[in-house]
N, C-alpha and C positions, 0 to 999 in steps of 0.2 A: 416495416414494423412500426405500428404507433410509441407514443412515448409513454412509457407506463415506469413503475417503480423497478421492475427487472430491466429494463430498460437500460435505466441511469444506473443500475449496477453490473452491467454488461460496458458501459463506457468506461466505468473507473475500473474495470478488471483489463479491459484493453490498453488503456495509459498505463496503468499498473505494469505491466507485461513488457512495455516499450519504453517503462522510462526506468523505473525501480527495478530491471534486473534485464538493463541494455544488452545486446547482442555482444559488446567489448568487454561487459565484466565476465558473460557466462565464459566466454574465452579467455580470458586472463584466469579467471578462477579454474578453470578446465586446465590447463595449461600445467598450473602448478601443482592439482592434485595429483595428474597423472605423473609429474617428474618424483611424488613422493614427498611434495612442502607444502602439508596441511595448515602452517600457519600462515603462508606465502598465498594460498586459497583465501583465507579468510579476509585475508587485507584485501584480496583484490575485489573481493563483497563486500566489501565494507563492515566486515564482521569484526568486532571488537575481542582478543583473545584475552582475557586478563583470570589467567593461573599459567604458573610452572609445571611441568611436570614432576620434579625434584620435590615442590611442595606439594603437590597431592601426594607422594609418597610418604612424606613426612609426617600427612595429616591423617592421610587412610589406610596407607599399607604400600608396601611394594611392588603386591600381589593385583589389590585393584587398579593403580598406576601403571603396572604392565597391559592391563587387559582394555584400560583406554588406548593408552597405545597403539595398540596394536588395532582397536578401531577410528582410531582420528586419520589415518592417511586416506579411508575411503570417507570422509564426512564431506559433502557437497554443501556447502555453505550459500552457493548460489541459485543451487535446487530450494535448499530450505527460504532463502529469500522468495521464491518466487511463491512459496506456499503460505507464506505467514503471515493470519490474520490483520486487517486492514481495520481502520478506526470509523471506514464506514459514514453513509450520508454525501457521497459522490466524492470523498476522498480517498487519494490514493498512498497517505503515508500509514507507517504500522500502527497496529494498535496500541495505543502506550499502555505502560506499567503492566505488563504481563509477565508471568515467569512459564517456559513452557519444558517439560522435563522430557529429555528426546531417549535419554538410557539410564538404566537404574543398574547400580555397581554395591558389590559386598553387599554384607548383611549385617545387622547387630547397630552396634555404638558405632561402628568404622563405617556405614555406609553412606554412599554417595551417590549423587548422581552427576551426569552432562545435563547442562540447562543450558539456557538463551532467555535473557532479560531483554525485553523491549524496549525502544525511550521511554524516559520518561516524559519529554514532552510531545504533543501530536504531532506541534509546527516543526518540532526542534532537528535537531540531526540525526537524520536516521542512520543511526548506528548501533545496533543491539550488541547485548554483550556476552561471550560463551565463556561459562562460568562449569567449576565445579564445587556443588556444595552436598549438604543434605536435601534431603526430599522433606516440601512444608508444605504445612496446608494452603499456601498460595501458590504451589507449581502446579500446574494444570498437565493433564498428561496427556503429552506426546508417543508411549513408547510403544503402541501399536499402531504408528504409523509411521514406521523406518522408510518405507517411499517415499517421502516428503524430506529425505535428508542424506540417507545413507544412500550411494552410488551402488552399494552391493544390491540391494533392496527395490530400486526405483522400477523394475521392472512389475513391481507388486500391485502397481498402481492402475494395474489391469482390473484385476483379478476385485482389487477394492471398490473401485467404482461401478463396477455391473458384474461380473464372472463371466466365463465362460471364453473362447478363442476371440471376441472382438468388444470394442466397448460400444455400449448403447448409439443407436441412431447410427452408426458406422460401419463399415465392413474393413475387413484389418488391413485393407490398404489407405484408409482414411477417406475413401470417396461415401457419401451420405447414402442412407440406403430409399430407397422408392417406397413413396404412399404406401403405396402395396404390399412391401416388403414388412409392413411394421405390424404387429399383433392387431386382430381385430376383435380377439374377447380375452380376457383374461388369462395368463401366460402360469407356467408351474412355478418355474426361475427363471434365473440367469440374465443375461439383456433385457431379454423381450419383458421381463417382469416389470423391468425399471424406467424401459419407452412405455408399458402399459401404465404405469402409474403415474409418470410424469407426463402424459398428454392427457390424463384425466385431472389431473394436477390444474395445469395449463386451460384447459378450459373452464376452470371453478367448479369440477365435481371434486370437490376435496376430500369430502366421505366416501365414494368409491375408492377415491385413490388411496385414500390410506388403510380400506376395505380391502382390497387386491391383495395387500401384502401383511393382513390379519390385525389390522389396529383398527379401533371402532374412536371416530373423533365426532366430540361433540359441541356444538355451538351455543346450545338452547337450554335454559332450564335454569338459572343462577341471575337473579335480577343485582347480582355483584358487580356481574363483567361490563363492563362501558359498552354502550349501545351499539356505536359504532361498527364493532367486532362482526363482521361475517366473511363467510367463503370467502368471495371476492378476495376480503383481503388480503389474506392468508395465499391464495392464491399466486397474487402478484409475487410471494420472494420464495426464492432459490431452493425450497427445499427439497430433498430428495427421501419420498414416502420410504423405500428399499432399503437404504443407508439406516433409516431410526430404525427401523424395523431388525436389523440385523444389529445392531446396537442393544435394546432388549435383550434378543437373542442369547446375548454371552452373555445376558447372567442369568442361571440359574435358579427359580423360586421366584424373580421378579428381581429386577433392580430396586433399590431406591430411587424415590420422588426425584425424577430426569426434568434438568430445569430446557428450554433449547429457545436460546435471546434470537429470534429471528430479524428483529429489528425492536429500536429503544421505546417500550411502552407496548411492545407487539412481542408477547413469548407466550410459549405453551409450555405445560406439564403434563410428566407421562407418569401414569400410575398402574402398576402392573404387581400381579401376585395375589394373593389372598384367598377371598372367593371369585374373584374374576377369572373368567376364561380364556379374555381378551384384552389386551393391555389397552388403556383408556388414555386418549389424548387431547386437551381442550385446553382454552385458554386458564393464564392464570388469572385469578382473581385479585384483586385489591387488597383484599387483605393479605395473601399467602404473599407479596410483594415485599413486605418484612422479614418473612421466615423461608430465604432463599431456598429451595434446594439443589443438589450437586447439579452443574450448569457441563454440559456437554460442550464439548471445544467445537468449533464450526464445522471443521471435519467431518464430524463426525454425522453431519445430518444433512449438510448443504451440497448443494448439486457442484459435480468440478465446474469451475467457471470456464476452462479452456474450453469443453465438450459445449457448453452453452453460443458461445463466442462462436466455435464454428457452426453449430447450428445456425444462428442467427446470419452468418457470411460475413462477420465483422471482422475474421482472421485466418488463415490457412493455413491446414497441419505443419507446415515448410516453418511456419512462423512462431510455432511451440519451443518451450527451452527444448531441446534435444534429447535430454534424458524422459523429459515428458512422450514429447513426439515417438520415441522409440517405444516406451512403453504401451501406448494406447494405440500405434497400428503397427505393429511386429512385420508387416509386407512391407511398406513402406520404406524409402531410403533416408537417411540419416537428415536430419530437419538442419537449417541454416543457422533456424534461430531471430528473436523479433527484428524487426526493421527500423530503420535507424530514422532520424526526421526527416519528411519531404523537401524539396528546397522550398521557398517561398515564391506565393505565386499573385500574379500582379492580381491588383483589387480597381476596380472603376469608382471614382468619388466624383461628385458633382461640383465642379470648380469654374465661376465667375459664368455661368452658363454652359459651358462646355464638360466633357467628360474626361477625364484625363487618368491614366491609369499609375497607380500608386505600388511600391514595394518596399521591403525595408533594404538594406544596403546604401553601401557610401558612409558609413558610418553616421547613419539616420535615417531618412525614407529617399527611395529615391521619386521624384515626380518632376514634370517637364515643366521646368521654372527655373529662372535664371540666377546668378547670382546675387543681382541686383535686385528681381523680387522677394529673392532669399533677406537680401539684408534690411531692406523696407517692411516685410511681415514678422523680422525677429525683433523688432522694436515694440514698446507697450502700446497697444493699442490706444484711440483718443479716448477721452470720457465717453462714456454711451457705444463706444466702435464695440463690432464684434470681427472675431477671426475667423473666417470661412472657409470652405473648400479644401483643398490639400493641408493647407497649413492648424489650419484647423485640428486634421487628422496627427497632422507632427504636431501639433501640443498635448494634445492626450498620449501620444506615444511616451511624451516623453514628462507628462505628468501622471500618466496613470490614474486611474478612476471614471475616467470617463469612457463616451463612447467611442467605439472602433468599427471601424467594418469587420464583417465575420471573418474573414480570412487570417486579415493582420491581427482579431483579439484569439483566432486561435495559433496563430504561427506564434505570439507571445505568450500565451498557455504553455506551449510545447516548450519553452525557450526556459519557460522561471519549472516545468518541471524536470526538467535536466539538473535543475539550481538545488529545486527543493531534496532529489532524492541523489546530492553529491557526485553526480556525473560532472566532475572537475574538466576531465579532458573534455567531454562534448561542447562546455561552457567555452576555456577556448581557442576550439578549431571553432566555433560559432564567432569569436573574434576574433580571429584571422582569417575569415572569410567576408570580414564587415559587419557584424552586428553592432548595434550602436551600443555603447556601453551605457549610454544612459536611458535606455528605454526603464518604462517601470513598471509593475505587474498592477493587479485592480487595487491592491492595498498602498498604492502609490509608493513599494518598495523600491528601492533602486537594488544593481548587484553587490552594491555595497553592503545595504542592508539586510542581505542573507550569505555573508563570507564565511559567518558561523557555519556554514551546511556545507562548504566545501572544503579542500585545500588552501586553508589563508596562505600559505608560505607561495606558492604558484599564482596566485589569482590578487591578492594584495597590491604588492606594487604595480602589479597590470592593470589594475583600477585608480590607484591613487594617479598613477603616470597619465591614464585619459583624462581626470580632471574631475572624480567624482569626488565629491566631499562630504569630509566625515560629520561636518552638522548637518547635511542634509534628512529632513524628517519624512513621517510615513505619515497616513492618515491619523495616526492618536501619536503625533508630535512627537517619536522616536529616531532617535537618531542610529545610526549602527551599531557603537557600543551601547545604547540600552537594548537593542533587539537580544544582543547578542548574550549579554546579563539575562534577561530576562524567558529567553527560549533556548536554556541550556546551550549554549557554546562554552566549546573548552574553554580551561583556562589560558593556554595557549593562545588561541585565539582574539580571546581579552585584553590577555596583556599586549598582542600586537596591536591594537586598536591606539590604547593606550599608548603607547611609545611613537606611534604614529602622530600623537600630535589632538585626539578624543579627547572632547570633554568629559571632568567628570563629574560635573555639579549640573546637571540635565535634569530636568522632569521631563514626564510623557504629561499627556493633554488631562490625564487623571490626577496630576498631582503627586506621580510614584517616582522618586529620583532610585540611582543604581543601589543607596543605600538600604531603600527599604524593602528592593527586590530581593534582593540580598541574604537580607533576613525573610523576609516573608516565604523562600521558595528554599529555605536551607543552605545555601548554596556556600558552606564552610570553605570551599575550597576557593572563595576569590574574600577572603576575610582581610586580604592585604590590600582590595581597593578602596575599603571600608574608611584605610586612613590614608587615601592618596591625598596628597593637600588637594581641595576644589579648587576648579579652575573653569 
């Protein structure tokens, strides 16, 4: 497969898959819904629960308090992690500041709903939080899409993605179906409707494909829309012709102006009703960029990314959450679940003429060099000296930003996104099996400087005891507690930094000390470092 823009969205949906809802959460989180400890679920997702049930009774009724209830012991917390919109542009953390409204409760003054708030920051700690409020014009709705959450439900996710006894491109035991097998003219429904549009898709006939299944899309005619704009490029992302098309569908008379963000500067709108016969879909214009309209949640229009993934051979049905894998090949036996990281695997570097091959272990890299070269190359170089060869490679390892071989800058890829999406334990059995504690990722972080994103209580003095240190900076001159100030870490968190011995009269390379982040990002709840004496 060349490298195209689906592409790189097929990559960050595979990390996504392997690191953001590891094969040990979906089993912890499993574990606990089936024993009946839906909030014991959420911890093990990383799900943040912040209501009582005692206080939603207080606040909405008894009546609607019961009837949550009575659906929070099937709520899969770790199915919903695996479905929830991504921030996008080849990253794999959630998308921030979203509200997504997964069930709507009571009627009148007293109604509620279950939500799920996203971070709010992109880098920060991914840990969304399950709330019950009212229903506002910033919950975007989830509640026709109980597959994506509810364990009762997940099997629906059949039936939503193509119809009929198998999903698209697959036969219900999940093996792919033959050339052959796939429609060669236009299909009525079902599957075959959704491989006829999506290889028409795929090949840049975008007007057929959205032909196929009754939307007339147009390119041409509006010297508004940025030049750039054609097939092609529409082409390259994820959409699913079939999905919009049954979207219209459910409403009657025509929807209202359907916004669908396919990517940032690249959306379409759908206008349907009136005198048309055929609902019209084309890019938006510049101007209509002001006056949004109702924007369809990703679900709703984008192709599943698993279905892509195995397409593509980048994953195996074995390798889908389980609830997923069950649903989309019903023949098939019960999926494992994703796969955990490879071990690392040696790298050949060019050293002093010779080729020597390099891994990380030993608590640093290991490469075939002596003590005694070891203590000769950790010395400053002379004026004008340069560090070459292995050693070379262990200063970058352990400065970050610089070059790597591909191996070792993707074995540390793997490593910091274990860090990023709070896989505490996989951080570490990864040191105590050797990982050097002070490798750094491209932003010359150490694991100090993302404690914020995991378990500080576990992971803290396991770092301070290696020898990491708390002034050490990142590339814009941060130290751990400003990262952690500044990219939403608890407070919790904070104050252990602090107590540890963090300064807190620091600027970053811009000139922002913890004070003005402080203030600048809201953050009332650390008002008490405001008057820590500097130090």
């Amino acid at each position: 497969m060349t490298w195209t823009p689906l592409r790189a969205d097929l990559v960050a949906a595979l990390r996504i898959r392997r690191h953001a809802v590891p094969r040990s959460v979906i089993e912890k989180a499993t574990e606990r819904r089936l024993a009946g400890d839906w909030r014991g679920a959420c911890a093990a997702a990383n799900l943040d629960v912040a209501f009582e049930l005692d206080d939603v009774a207080d606040r909405f009724g008894a009546e609607l308090a019961s009837r949550l209830a009575d659906d929070l012991p099937h709520f899969a917390p770790d199915l919903l992690r695996w479905h929830l919109p991504r921030a996008g542009g080849g990253q794999t953390t959630i998308a921030p500041r979203q509200v997504l409204g997964l069930a709507r409760y009571g009627g009148g003054a007293r109604a509620a709903a279950l939500q799920v708030v996203t971070p709010r920051h992109v880098h920060g700690p991914q840990r969304p939080r399950l709330v019950v409020l009212p229903w506002s014009e910033e919950t975007r709705d989830w509640t026709s899409a109980p597959h994506m959450f509810d364990a009762r439900r997940s099997g629906d996710l059949l039936k939503y993605c193509g119809g009929g006894d198998r999903a698209p491109f697959f036969h219900p035991d999940g093996t792919p179906l033959a050339p052959e097998e796939l429609p060669a003219s236009p299909p009525e429904g079902g599957p075959a409707l959704h491989e006829w549009a999506v290889l028409a898709y795929e090949r840049g006939d975008v007007e057929a494909a959205f032909d196929a299944v009754g939307i007339d899309f147009d390119l041409t005619g509006d010297e508004r829309y940025p030049r750039w704009l054609n097939a092609a490029t529409y082409a390259s992302a994820p959409v699913a012709p079939a999905l919009l098309a049954r979207e219209i569908a459910r409403h009657p008379g025509g929807p209202p102006p359907l916004w669908v963000a396919v990517r940032p500067y690249q959306e379409l709108v759908v206008r349907a009703g009136g005198k048309r016969t055929r609902p019209l879909l084309r890019p938006v214009s510049r101007g209509e960029r002001a006056k949004r309209a109702v924007e369809l949640p990703e679900h709703r229009w984008r192709r599943l990314p698993d279905l892509d993934l195995l397409r593509a051979g980048m994953a195996t049905p074995d390798e889908l959450h389980p609830l997923v894998a069950a649903a989309l090949f019903p023949a098939r036996p019960p999926a494992s679940g994703p796969p955990g990281m490879a071990p690392p695997a040696p790298t050949r570097v060019r050293c002093g003429g010779e080729w020597h091959e390099v891994m990380p272990g030993g608590l640093g890299l290991l490469m075939p060099h002596t003590a005694e070269e070891r203590r000769s190359e950790a010395a400053p170089p002379a004026p004008g000296g340069r560090v070459q060869g292995c050693f070379a490679v262990q200063r970058m390892w352990r400065r970050g930003g610089g070059w790597l071989p591909r191996s070792l800058r993707e074995y540390r890829r793997e490593v910091f996104l274990c860090v990023q999406h709070g896989d505490t334990e996989a951080v570490l059995r990864l040191l105590d099996e050797g990982l050097d504690p002070f490798v750094r990722d491209g932003r010359r972080r150490t694991l100090l400087h993302q404690i914020h994103l995991m378990d500080h209580e576990a992971l803290l003095p396991r770092l301070l005891g290696a020898g990491l240190g708390l002034e050490d900076v990142d590339h814009e001159k941060r130290t751990p507690l400003h990262v952690a100030v500044g990219e939403s870490g608890s407070p919790e968190v904070v104050r252990a930094l602090v107590e540890a011995g963090a300064r807190t009269g620091v600027r970053d390379s811009h000139g922002r000390s913890l004070q003005k982040m402080i203030k600048g990002y809201g953050r009332t709840e650390l008002e008490w470092l405001r008057d820590e004496p500097k130090r």
